[in-house]
Structures are given as structure tokens and as C-alpha cells.
KOLROPA-770529 format. One record per residue (C-alpha): x, y, z negated. Coordinates in pm, whole numbers, padded with zeros to 5 digits, always signed. Each point is the difference from the previous one (the first is absolute). Layout:
% KOLROPA-770529
XYZ
...
This chain:
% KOLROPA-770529
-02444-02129+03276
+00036+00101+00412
-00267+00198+00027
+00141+00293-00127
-00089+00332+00172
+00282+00114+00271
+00077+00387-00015
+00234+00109+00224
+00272-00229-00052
-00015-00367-00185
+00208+00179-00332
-00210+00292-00061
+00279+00236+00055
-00123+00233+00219
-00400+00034-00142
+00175+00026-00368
+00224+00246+00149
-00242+00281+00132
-00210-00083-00275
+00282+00187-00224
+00084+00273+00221
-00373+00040-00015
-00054-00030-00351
+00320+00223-00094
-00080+00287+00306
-00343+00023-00214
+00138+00079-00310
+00250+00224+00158
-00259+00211+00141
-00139+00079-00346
+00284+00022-00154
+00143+00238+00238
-00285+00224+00046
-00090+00052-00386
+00329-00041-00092
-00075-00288-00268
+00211-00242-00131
-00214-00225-00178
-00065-00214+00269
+00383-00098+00131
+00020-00290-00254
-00353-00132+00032
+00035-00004+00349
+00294-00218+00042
-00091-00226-00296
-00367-00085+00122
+00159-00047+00340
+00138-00330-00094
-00351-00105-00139
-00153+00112+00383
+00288-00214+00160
-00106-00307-00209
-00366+00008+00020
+00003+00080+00387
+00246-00278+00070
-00176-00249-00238
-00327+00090+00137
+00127-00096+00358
+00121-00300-00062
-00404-00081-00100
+00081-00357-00187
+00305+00089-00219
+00202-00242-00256
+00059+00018-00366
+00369+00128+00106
-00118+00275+00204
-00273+00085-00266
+00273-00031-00270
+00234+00221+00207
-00226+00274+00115
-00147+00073-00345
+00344-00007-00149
+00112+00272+00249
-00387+00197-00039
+00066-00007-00361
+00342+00128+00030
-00102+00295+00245
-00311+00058-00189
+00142-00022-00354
+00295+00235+00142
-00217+00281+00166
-00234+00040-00285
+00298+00071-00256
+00204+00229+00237
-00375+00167+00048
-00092+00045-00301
+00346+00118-00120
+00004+00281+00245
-00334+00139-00106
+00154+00002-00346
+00291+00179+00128
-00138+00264+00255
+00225-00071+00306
+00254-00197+00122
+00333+00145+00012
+00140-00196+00288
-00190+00201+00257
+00134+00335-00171
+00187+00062+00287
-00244-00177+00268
-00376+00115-00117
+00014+00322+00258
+00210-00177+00273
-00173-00238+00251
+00264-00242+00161
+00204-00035-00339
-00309-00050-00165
-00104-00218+00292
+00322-00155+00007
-00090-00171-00382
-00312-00136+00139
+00167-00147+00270
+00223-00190-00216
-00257-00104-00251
-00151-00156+00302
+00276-00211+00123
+00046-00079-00417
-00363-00145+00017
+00008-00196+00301
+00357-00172-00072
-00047-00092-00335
-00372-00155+00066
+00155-00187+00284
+00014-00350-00210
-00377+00030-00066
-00056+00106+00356
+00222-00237+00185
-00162-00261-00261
-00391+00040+00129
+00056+00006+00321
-00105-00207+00294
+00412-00091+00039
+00027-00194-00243
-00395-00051-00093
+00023-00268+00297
+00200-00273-00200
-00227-00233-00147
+00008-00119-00226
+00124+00251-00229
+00199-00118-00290
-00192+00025-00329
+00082+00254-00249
+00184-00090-00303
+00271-00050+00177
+00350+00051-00275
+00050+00319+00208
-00347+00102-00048
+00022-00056-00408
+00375+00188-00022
-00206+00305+00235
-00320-00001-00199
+00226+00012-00348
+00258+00254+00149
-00277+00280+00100
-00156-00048-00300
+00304+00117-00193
+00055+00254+00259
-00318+00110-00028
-00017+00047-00398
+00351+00131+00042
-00051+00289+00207
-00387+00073-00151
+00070+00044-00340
+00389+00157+00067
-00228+00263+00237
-00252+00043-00291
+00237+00046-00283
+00210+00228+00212
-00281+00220+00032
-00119-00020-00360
+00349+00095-00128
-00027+00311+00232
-00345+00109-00109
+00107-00032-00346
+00347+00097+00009
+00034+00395+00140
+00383-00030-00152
+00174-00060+00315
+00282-00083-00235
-00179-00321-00084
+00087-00312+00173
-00251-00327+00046
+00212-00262-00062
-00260-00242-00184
-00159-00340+00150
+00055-00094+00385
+00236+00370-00039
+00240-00163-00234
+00119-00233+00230
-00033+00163+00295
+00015+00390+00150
-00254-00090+00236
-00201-00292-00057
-00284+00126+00227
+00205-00008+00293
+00135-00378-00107
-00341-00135-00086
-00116+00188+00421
+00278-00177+00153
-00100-00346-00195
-00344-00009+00131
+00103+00064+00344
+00290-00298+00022
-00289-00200-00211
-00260+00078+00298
+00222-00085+00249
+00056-00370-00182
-00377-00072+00015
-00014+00084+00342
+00338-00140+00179
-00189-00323-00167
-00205-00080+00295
+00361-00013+00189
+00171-00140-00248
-00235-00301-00126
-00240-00046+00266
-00026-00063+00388
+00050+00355+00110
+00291-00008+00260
+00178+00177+00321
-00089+00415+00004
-00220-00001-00274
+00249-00180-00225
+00267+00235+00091
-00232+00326-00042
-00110-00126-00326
+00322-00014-00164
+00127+00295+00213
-00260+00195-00217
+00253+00036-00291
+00076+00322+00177
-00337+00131-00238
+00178-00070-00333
+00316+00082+00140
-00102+00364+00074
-00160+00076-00282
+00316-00130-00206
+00236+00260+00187
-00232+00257+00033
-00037-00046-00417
+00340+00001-00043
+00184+00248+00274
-00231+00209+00169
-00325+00100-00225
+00026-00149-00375
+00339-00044-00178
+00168+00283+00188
-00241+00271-00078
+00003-00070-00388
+00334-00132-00096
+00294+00211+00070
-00287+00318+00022
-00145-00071-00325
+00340-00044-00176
+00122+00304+00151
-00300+00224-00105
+00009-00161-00399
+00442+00090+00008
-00057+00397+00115
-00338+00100-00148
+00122-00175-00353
-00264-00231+00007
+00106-00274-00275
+00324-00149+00252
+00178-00155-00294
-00280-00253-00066
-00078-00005+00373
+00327-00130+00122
-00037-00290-00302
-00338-00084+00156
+00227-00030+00313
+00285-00190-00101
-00264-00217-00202
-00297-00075+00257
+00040-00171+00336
-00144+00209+00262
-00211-00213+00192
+00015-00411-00113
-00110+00010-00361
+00275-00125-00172
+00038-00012-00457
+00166+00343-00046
+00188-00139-00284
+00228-00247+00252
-00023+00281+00286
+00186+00262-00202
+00260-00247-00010
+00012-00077+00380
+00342+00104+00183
-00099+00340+00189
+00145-00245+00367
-00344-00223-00089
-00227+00264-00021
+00119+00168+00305
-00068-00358+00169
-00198-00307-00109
-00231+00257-00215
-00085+00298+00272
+00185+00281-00147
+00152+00115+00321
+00251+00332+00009
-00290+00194+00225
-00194-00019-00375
+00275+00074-00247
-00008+00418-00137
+00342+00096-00012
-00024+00384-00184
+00347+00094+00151
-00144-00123+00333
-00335+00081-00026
-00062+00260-00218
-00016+00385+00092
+00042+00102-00312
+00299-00219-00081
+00110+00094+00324
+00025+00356-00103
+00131-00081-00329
+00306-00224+00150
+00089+00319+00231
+00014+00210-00245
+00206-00190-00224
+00254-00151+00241
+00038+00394+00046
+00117+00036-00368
+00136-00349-00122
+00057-00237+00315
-00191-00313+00124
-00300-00088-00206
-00018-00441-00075
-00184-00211-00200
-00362+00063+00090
-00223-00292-00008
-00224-00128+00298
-00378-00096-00078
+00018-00379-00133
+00338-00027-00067
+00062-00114-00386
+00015+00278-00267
+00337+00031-00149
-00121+00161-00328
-00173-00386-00119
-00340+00086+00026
């Protein structure tokens, strides 16, 4: 188990490092120069499967936990890229780059931050194979209780956010009402069961790994960078929820449904009804006091569509008739209960 290769440093930081500005500069090139979008996704998700196999590879005599760990996080990275891939040829472009495709450091500047994404969030795998913590020997076995409660976890993360991605995408192929709402299966319970079931893999990685620190000999440095490598899981978790995921679809997509007409009645009861990230019976989370969604479940204010807040048109439509009548009240805020019993 010590005769893993040394790169660089004894944790693989550095070597897995360049290897993703490499990787990412690569596909930026293309990208940039043909302006094509097809390869963004692919190219961060297959990144995580380069990480895995490099680091793996290096450490020339690997374990069943660093087996079981690296093809959990290849399979999540390859199963990922493929979809997002595949969707995007079905769809023609990506709209995130809209305002990007023609500009080089903004456009850069996404590339730049997909890179630090990769390299932070394979950092339990990485730390895991390396020389560092490689030299303990011997290595406790896997099947470890924290082992069993990581393999279970990512696989329910894993059929969570597969088949929540899939059906997503089948209800949009099929569905060209944007009045329509998928709120069937994994959708029922939760307004974004994809990004639930990515953040459950990630925290279920990180169990298998911290293993070797937390059941076996590992000690000093090593122990401490092992379990310092939650940072992974926890930036994936905030980038889900305040910088890249939640805040681009909630209070956006609630505002576009209220002023282009699109079906908001049944929309805000799919709100007030369906937790928005922990999948949760809709039946008992209608009847949660708005305080507990706001807190224990997730809903923070930053996600809530208020249309007198929010809205231009209602906006416009408040002006014009505090003009004639006074102060307008009594408009209703995106998951708040209906009044009218429905």
C-alpha cells in the first residue's frame, strides 16, 4: 500500500490541479473558437472520471475503498456528462452562454469556475488515493458501518437525480404547453429532486472515503486533510442552492409563469404543496407553518416570488391603481397557502 507513485506533492493536489486547468483550457479553446456549446457539460462531467482514474492509477495497488469510491464518483461524472450532452444536442444550444458565446474573459471566466468546481468536489477521491494517507498500513477493511450507510446513500442519490433528470426531460419533449407543470414521481415530492439526489452522492462519497480516517490507522496531516475534504460536498451544496441551481429557477421561473399567464393558479399550489429541495409527502407539507418552510425545509426568502415585489407587470399595475383608488394589499407571495381552499 506505500508504494504509491509521488507527483508533486504526497496528496495529489497540485498534478490533479493542472490536470483540470488543462483539461478545461482544451475544451475552452474549441468552444471558443467555433463557438459550440455542446461540449461545456461533457467537459466538466468527464473531468471527474480523469481525476479518478489518474489518481487511482498512481496509487498502482489500490483498495476496495478507493475502487468503490473512484467508480462511484466516474459513474457520477460520466452518467452526468452524457445526459447534459446529449440533452444539448436535442436542444441546439445552451442558453447560459447567450450572453458569453462572443466574449472571451466572461466566457473564460465560466471555465475558470467549472475548473475550481471539478477539482474541489473530487478532492475526497483525490485526497483518498494518495501517497498521504496511502502510507498507513494497514488500511482498515471496507465494510466498515460508514462504508454500508455511503454505499446505500449514493445509491439513492444516484437513482434520485437519474431518473428526476430523465423524466424532467421527457415531460419537456412531450409537453410544448409551457403551462404544464411535472409534478409526478421524484417531482411530487420535491421541486428539484435532481439537485437533492447530486448533493446525496457527494456527502455519500465523502462517508466512504473519511473511512480510512475514521476506522482505520490513518492519523496526523492526512487524518486532518481527509476529513477537511468535506469542503467538496460542501461546495457543491451552496453552489446548488445560492449561486448556480435554486436561484436561477425558483423565484425566475415563478415570475415568468405570473406575467406571461402561464397556468400561476395551479403553479403556486404546486408551491405551497411540494417541498423545494428535501422530498417531503405533499399532503403533510401543504400543511406545514410557512416559519418551517422558510427554515428546517430550505425555503429561504431569496426563493419566495412576491408579484407586488417582483413582478413588472404587477408593478405597473399597483402604480397605476394607487393613482386611482389608494394602496393596493392582499397579494399573495409564491408558497404561501391559497385562501380560496384549493
Amino acid at each position: 500500500m506505500a508504494d504509491s507513485v509521488y507527483v508533486l506533492d504526497e496528496y495529489y493536489l497540485a498534478i490533479t490541479l493542472l490536470v483540470t486547468i488543462a483539461y478545461q483550457l482544451f475544451f475552452f479553446s474549441i468552444a471558443f473558437s467555433f463557438k459550440f456549446d455542446k461540449l461545456t457539460d461533457f467537459a466538466g462531467g468527464t473531468n471527474f472520471v480523469v481525476l479518478a482514474i489518474l489518481t487511482l492509477a498512481l496509487s498502482r495497488t489500490p483498495d476496495a475503498r478507493q475502487i468503490v469510491a473512484s467508480v462511484f464518483i466516474m459513474a457520477w461524472g460520466l452518467r452526468l456528462s452524457l445526459f447534459l450532452a446529449y440533452r444539448v444536442l436535442r436542444t441546439g444550444k445552451d442558453d447560459r452562454f447567450d450572453d458569453k458565446r462572443d466574449r472571451f474573459f466572461p466566457f473564460l471566466g465560466f471555465w475558470v469556475f467549472q475548473m475550481l468546481w471539478v477539482w474541489a468536489v473530487s478532492l475526497p477521491v483525490t485526497v483518498l488515493n494518495s501517497p498521504a494517507v496511502r502510507k498507513y498500513v494497514p488500511q482498515a477493511p471496507f465494510g466498515t458501518g460508514r462504508d454500508i450507510a455511503g454505499v446505500v446513500l449514493f445509491a439513492l442519490g444516484f437513482v434520485m437525480e437519474s431518473v428526476s433528470d430523465w423524466q424532467k426531460f421527457q415531460f419537456r419533449e412531450r409537453n410544448k404547453d409551457k403551462r404544464e407543470i411535472c409534478d409526478t414521481w421524484f417531482w411530487s415530492w420535491s421541486r428539484h429532486p435532481n439537485y437533492f439526489g447530486e448533493i446525496i452522492i457527494q456527502f455519500a462519497i465523502y462517508m466512504i472515503c473519511v473511512s480510512a480516517a475514521a476506522d482505520g490507522p490513518v492519523s496526523g496531516q492526512a487524518y486532518k486533510a481527509l476529513y477537511a475534504t468535506i469542503v467538496g460536498p460542501f461546495l457543491l451544496t451552496i453552489l446548488l442552492m445560492f449561486v448556480s441551481g435554486l436561484p436561477l429557477s425558483e423565484r425566475p421561473g415563478a415570475k415568468k409563469r405570473y406575467e406571461n399567464g402561464l397556468n400561476w393558479e395551479a403553479y403556486q399550489r404546486y408551491l405551497n404543496h411540494t417541498s423545494i429541495l428535501i422530498p417531503f409527502p405533499p399532503q403533510i407539507y401543504a400543511h406545514i407553518p410557512t416559519f418551517l418552510k422558510r427554515t428546517i425545509f430550505l425555503e429561504f426568502p431569496m426563493y419566495v416570488f412576491d408579484p407586488a415585489k417582483h413582478s413588472d407587470t404587477a408593478k405597473n399595475q399597483q402604480s397605476a391603481e394607487e393613482g386611482r383608488n389608494g394602496p393596493a394589499t392582499g397579494v399573495r407571495q409564491s408558497g404561501e397557502p391559497l385562501t380560496d381552499g384549493a
